[in-house]
Backbone of each chain as ProteinMPNN parsed JSONL, in Angstrom:
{"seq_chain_A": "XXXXXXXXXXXXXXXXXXXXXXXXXXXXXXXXXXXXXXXXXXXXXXXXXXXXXXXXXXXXXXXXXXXXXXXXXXXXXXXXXXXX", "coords_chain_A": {"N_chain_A": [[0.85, -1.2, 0.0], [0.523, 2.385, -0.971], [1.253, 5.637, 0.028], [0.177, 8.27, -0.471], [1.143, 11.766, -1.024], [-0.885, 14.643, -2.504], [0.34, 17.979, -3.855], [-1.474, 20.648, -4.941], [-0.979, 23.666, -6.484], [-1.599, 27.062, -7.355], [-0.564, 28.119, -10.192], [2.456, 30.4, -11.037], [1.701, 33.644, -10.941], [-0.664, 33.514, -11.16], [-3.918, 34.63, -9.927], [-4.551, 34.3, -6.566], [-6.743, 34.724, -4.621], [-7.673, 33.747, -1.893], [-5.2, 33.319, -0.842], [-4.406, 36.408, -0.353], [-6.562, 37.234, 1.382], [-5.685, 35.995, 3.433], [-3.217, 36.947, 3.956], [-3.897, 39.666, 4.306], [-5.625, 39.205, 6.648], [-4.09, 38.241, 8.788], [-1.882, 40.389, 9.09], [-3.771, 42.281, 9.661], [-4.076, 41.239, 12.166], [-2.037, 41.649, 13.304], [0.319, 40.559, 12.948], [3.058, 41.235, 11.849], [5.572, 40.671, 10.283], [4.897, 39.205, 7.983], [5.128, 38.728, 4.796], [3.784, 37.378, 2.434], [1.125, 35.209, 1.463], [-0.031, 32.012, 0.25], [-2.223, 29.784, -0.859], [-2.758, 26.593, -1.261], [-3.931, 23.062, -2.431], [-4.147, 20.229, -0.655], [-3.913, 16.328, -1.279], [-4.069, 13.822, 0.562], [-3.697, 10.518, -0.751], [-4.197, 7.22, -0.422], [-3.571, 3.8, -2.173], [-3.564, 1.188, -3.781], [-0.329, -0.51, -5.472], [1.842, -1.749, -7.615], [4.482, -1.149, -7.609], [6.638, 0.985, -6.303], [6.9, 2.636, -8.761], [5.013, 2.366, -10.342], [2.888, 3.075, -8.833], [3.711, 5.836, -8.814], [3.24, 6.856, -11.1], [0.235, 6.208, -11.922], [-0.521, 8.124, -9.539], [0.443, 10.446, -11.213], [-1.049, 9.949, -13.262], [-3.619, 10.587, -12.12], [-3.026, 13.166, -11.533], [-3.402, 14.703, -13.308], [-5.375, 14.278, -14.793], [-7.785, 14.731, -12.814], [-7.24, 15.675, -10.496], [-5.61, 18.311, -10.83], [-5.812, 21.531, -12.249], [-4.837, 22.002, -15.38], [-4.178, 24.662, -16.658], [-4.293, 26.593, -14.9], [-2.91, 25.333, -12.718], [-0.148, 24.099, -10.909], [1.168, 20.8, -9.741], [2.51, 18.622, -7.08], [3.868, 15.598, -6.227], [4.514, 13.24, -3.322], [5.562, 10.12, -2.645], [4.985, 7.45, -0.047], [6.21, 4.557, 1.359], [3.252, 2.092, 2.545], [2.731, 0.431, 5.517], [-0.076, -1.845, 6.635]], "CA_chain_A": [[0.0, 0.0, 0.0], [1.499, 3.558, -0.868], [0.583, 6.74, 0.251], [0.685, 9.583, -2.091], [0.395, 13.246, -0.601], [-0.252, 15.646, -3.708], [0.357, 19.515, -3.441], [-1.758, 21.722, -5.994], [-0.733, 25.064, -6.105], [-1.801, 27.878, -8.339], [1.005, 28.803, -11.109], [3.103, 31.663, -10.84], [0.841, 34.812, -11.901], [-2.578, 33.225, -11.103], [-4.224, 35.524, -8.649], [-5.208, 33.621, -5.256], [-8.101, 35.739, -3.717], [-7.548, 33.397, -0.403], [-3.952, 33.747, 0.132], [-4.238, 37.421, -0.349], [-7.17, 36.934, 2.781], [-5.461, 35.579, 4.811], [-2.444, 37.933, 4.531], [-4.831, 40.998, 5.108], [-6.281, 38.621, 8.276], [-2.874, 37.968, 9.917], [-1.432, 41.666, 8.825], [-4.938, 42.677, 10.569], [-4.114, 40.709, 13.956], [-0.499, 41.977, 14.199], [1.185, 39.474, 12.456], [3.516, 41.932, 11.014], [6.471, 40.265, 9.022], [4.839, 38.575, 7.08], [5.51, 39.585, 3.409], [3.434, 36.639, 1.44], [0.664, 33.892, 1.763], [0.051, 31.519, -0.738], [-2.289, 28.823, -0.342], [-2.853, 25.946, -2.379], [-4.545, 22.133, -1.871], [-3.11, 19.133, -0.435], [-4.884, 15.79, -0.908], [-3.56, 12.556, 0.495], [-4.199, 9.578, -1.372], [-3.736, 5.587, -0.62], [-3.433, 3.329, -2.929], [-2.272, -0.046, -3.942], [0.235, -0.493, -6.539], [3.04, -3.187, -7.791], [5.46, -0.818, -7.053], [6.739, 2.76, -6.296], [7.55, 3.691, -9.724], [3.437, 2.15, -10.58], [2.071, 4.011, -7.655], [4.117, 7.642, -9.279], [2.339, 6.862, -12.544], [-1.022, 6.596, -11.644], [-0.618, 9.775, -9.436], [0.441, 11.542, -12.287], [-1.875, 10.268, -14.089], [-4.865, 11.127, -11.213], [-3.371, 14.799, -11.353], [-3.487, 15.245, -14.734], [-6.928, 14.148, -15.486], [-8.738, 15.133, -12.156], [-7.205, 16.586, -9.334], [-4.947, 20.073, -10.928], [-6.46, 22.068, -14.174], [-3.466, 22.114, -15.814], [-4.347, 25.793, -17.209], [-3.75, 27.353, -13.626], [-2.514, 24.957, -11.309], [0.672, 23.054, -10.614], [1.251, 19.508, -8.684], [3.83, 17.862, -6.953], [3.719, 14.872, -5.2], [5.792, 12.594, -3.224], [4.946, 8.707, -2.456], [5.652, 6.31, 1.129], [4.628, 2.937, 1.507], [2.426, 2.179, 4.13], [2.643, -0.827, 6.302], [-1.084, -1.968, 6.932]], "C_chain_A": [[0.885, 1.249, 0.0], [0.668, 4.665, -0.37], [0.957, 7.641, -0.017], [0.036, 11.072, -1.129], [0.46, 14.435, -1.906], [-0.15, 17.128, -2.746], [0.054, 20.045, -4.797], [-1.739, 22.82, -5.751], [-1.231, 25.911, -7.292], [-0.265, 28.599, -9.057], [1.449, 29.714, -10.923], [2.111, 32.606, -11.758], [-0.338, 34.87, -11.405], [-2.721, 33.808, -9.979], [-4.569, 33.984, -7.809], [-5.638, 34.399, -4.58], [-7.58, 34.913, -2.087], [-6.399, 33.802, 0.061], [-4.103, 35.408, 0.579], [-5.565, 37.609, 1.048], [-6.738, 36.985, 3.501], [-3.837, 36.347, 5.17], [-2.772, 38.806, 5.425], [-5.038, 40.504, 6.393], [-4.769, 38.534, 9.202], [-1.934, 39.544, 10.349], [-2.529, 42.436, 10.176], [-4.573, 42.173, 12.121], [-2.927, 40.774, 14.219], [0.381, 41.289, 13.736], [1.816, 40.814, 11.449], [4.917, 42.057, 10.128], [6.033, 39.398, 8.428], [4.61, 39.028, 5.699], [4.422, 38.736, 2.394], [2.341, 35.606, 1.877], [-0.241, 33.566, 0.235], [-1.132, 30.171, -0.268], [-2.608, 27.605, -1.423], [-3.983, 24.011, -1.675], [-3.837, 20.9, -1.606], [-3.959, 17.935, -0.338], [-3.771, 14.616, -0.696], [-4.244, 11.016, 0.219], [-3.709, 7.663, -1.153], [-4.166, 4.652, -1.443], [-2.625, 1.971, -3.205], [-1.616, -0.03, -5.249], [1.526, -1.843, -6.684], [4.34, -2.429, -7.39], [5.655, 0.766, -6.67], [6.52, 3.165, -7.405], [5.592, 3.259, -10.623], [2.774, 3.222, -9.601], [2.69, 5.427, -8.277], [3.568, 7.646, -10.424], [0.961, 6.83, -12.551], [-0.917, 7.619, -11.202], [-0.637, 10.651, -10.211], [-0.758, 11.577, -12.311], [-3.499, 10.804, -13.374], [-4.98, 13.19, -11.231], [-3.78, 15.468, -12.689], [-4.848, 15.46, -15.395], [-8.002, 14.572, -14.711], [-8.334, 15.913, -11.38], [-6.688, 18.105, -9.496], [-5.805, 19.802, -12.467], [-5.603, 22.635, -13.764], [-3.385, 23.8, -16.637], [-3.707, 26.996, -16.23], [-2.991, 26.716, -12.527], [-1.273, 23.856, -11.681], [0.745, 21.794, -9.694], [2.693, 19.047, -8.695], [3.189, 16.91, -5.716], [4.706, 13.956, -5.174], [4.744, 11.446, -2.743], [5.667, 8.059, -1.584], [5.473, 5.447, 0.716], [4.393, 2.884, 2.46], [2.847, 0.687, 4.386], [1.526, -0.691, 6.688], [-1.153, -3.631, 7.675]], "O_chain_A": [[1.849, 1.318, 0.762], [-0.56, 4.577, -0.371], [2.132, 7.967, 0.152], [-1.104, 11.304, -0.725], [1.494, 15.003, -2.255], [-0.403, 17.352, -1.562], [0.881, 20.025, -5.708], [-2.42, 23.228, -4.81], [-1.247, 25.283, -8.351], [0.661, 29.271, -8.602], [0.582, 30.364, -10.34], [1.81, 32.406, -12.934], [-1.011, 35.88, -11.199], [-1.92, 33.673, -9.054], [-4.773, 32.885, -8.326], [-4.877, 34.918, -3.764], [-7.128, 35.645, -1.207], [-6.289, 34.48, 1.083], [-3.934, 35.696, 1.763], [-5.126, 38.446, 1.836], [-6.975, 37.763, 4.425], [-3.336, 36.354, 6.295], [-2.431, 38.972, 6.596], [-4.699, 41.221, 7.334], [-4.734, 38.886, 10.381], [-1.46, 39.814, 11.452], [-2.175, 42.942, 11.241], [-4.867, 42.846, 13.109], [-2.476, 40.156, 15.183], [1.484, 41.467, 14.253], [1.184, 41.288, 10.504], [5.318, 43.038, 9.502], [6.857, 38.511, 8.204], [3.707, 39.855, 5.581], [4.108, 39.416, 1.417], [2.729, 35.004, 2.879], [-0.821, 34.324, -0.542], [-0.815, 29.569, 0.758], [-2.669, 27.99, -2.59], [-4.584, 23.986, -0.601], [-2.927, 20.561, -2.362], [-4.841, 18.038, 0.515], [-2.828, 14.422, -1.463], [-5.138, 10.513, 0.899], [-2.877, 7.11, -1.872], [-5.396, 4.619, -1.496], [-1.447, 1.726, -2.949], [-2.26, 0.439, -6.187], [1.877, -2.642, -5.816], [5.242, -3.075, -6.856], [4.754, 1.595, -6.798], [5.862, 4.205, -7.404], [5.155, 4.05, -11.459], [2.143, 4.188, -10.03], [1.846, 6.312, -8.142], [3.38, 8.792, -10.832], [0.458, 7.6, -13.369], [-1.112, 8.521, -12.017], [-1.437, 11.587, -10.181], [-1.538, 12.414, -11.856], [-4.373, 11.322, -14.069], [-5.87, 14.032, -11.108], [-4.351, 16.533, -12.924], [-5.294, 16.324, -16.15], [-9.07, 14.836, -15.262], [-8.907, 17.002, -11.346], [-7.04, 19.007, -8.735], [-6.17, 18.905, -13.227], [-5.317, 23.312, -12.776], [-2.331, 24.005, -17.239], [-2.968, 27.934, -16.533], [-2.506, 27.341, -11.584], [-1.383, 22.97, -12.528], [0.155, 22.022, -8.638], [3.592, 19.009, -9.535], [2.453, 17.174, -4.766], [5.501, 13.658, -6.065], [3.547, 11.614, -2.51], [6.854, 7.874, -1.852], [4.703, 5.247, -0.224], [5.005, 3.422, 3.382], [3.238, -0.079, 3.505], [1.362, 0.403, 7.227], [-2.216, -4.065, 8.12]]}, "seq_chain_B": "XXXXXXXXXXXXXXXXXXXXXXXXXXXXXXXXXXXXXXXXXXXXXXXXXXXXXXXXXXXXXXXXXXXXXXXXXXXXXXXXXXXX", "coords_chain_B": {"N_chain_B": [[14.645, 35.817, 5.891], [12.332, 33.729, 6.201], [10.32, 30.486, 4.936], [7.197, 29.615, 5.662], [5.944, 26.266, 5.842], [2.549, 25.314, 6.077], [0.356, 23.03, 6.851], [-3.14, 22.085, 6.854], [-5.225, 19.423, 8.34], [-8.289, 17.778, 8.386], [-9.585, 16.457, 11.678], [-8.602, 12.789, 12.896], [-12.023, 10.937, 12.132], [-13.278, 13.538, 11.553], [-15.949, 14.085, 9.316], [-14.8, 14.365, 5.747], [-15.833, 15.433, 2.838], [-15.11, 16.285, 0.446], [-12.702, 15.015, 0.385], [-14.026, 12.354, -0.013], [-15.951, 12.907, -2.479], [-13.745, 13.603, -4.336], [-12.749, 10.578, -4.207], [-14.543, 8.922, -5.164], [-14.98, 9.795, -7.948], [-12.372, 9.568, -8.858], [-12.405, 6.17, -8.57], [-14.458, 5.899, -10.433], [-13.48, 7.025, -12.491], [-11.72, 4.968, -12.924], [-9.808, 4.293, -11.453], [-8.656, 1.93, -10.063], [-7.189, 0.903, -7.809], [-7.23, 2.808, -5.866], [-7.969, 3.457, -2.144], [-8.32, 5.339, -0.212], [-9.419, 8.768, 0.369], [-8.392, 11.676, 1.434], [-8.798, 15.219, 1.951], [-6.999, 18.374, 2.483], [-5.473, 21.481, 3.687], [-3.481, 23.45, 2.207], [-1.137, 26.035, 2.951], [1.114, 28.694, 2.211], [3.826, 30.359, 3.573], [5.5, 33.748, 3.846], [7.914, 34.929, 5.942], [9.48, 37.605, 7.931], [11.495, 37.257, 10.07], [13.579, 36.735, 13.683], [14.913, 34.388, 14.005], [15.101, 31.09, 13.736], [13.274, 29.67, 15.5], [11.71, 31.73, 16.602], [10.304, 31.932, 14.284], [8.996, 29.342, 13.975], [7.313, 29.962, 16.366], [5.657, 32.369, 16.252], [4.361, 31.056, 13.398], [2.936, 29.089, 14.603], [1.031, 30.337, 16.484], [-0.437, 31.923, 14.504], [-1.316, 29.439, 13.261], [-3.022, 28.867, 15.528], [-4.383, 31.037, 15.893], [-5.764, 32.359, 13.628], [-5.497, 29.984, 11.457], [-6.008, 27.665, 11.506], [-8.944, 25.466, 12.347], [-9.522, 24.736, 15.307], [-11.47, 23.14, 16.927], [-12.209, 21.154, 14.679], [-9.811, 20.751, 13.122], [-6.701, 19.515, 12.471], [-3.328, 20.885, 12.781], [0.343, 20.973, 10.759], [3.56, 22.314, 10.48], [5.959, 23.213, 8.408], [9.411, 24.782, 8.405], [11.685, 26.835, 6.86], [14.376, 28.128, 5.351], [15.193, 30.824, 3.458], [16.668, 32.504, 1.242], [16.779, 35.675, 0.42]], "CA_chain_B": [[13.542, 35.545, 5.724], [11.674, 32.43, 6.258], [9.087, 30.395, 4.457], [6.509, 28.669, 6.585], [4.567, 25.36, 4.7], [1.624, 24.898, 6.942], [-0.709, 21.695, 6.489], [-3.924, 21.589, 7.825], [-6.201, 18.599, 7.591], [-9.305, 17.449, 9.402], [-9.038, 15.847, 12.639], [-9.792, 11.84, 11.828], [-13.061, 10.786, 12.496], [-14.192, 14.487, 11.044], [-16.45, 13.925, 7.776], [-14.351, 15.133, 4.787], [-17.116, 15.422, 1.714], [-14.227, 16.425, -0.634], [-11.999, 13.633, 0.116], [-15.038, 11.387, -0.496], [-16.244, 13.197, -3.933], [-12.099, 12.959, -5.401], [-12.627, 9.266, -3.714], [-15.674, 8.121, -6.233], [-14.867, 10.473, -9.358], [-11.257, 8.561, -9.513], [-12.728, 5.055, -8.759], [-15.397, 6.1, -11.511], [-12.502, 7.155, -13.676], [-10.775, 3.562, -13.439], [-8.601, 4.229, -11.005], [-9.19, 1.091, -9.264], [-6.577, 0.555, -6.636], [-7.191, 3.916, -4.41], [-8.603, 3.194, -1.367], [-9.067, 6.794, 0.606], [-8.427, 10.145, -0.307], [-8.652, 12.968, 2.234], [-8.031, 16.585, 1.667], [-6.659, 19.818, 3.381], [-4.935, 22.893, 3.111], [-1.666, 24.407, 2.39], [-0.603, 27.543, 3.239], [2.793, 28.814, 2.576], [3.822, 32.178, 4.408], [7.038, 34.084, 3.925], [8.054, 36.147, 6.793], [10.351, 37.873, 8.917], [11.366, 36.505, 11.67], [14.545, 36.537, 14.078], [15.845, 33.126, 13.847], [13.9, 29.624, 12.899], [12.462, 29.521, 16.413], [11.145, 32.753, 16.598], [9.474, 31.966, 13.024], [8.095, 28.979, 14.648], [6.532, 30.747, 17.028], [4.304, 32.611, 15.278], [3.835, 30.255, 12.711], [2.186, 28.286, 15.569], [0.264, 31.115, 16.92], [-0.928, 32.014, 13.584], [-2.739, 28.488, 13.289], [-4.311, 28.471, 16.222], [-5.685, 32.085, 16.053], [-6.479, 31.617, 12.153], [-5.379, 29.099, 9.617], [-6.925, 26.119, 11.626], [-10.021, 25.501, 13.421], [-8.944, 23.677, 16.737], [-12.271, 22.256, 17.048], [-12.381, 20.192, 13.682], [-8.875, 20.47, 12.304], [-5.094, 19.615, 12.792], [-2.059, 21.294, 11.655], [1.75, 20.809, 10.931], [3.886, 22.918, 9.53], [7.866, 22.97, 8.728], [10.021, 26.001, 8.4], [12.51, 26.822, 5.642], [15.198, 29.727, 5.966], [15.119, 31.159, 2.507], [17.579, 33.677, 0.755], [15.859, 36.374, -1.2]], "C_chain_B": [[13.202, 34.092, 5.723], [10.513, 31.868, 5.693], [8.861, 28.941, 5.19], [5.205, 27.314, 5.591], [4.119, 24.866, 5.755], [0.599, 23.802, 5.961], [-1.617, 21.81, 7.509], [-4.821, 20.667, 7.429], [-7.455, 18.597, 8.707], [-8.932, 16.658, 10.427], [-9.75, 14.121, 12.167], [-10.876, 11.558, 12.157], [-14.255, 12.12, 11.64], [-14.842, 14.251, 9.708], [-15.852, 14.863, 6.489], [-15.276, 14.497, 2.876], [-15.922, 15.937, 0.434], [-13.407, 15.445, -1.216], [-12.951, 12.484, -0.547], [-15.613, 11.546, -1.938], [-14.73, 12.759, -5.473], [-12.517, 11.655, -5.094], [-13.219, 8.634, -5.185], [-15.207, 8.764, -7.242], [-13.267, 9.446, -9.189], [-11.911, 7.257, -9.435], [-13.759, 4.655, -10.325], [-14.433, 6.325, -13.092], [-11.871, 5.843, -13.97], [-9.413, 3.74, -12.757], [-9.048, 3.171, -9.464], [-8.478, 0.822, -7.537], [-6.88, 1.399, -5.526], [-8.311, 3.106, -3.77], [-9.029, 4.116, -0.777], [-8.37, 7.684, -0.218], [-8.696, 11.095, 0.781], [-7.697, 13.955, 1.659], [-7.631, 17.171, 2.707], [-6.031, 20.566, 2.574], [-3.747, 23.073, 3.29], [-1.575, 25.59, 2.257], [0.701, 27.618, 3.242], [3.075, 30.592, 2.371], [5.366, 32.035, 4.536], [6.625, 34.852, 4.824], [9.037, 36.064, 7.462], [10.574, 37.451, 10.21], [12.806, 36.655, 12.414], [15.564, 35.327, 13.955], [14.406, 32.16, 13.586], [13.043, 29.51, 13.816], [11.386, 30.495, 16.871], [9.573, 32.436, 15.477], [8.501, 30.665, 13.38], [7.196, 28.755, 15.75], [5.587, 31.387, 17.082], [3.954, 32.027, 14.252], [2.831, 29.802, 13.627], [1.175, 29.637, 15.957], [-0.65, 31.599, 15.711], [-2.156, 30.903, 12.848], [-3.344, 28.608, 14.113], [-5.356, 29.963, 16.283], [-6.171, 32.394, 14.581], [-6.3, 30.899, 11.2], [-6.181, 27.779, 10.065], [-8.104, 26.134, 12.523], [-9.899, 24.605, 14.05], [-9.952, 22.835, 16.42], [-12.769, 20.688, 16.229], [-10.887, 19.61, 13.076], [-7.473, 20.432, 12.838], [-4.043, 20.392, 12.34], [-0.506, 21.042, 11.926], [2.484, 21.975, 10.121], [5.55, 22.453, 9.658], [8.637, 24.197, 7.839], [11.105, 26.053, 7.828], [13.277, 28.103, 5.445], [15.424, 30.092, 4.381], [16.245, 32.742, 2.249], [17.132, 34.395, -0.29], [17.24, 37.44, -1.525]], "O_chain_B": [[13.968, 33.319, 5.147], [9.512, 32.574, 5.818], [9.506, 27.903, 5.342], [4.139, 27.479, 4.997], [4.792, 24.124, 6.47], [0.269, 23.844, 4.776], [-1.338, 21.721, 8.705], [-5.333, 20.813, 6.319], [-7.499, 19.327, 9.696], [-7.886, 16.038, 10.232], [-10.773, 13.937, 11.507], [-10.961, 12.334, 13.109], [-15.416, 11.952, 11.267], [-13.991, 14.23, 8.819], [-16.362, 15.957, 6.245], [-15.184, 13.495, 2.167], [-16.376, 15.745, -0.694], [-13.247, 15.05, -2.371], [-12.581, 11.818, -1.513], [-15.782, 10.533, -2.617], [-14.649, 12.202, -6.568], [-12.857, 11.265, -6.211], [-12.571, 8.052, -6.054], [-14.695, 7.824, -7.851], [-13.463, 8.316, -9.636], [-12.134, 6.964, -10.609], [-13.793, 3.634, -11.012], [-14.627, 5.954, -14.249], [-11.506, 5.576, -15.114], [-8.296, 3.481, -13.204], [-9.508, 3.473, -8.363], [-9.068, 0.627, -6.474], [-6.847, 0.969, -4.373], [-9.185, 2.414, -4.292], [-10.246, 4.059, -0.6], [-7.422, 7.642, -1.002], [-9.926, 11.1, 0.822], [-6.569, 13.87, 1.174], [-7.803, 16.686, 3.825], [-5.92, 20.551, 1.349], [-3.058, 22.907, 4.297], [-2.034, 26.159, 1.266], [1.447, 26.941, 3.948], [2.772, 31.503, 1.601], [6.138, 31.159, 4.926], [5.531, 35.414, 4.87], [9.609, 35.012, 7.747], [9.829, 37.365, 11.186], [13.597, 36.738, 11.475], [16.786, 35.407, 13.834], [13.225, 32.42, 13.356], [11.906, 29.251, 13.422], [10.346, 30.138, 17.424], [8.375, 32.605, 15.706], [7.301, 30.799, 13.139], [6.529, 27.759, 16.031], [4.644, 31.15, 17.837], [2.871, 32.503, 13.91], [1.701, 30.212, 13.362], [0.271, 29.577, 15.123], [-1.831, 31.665, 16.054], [-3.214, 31.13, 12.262], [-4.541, 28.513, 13.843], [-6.55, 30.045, 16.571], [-7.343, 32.772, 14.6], [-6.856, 31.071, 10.115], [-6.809, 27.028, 9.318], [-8.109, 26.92, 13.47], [-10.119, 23.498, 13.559], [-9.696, 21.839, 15.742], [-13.312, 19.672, 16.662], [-10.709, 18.462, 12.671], [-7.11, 21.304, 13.627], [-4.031, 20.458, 11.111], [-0.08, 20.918, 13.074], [1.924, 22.491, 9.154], [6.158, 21.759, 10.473], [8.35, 24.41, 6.66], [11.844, 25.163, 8.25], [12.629, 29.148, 5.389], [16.17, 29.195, 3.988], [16.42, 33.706, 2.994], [17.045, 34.078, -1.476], [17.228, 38.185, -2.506]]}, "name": "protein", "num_of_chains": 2, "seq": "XXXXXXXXXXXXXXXXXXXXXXXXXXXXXXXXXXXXXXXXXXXXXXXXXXXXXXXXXXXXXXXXXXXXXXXXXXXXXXXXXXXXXXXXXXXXXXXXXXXXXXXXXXXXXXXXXXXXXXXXXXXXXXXXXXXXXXXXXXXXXXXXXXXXXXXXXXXXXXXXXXXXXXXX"}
């Protein structure tokens, strides 16, 4: 069993209405070095596979076709194996 | 400067309706092997800070007075000394 954590982020350029939130909100409560917030989605996924390098190929292929739109958003993910 | 990658997910037991919608739309796609999927959030915050401990200092204070909601959700984060 592997366990896949992706990270979708919005591309360099693409506005993010939330990060820019939650700057203003932390800026607002005193939080005052902070220069940047960014936020993006993280989904973790288990999965069986024959091997690591099977389990990084499906992921792709899960981000590619469902989880990032590839127009605005980037992915990266990394893969354990689980002991169950 | 420092950049903070915060993770927050649900606590387990909490009902995640996102994780469960990615869950069926990949199984529906033919992606037979997954077994769960849960989501959350990433946040990643540059800021000033004195040293790494300092920065996780308010990192931490920053989830609990807004990036996570104690009551439902967990968070981790890990701290990254960056050269701009």
């Amino acid at each position: 069993m592997y366990l896949a954590r992706i990270h979708v982020r919005f591309k360099p350029g693409v506005l993010d209405p939330q990060g820019a939130a939650i700057l203003g909100a932390l800026n607002h409560l005193g939080f005052e070095g902070v220069k940047s917030a960014r936020t993006g989605k993280m989904i973790e996924i288990t999965l069986e596979a024959e091997d690591r390098s099977a389990a990084g190929r499906t992921v792709r292929e899960m981000c590619e076709k469902l989880l990032a739109n590839p127009v605005i958003e980037d992915f990266t993910f990394e893969i354990a194996e689980e002991n169950l």
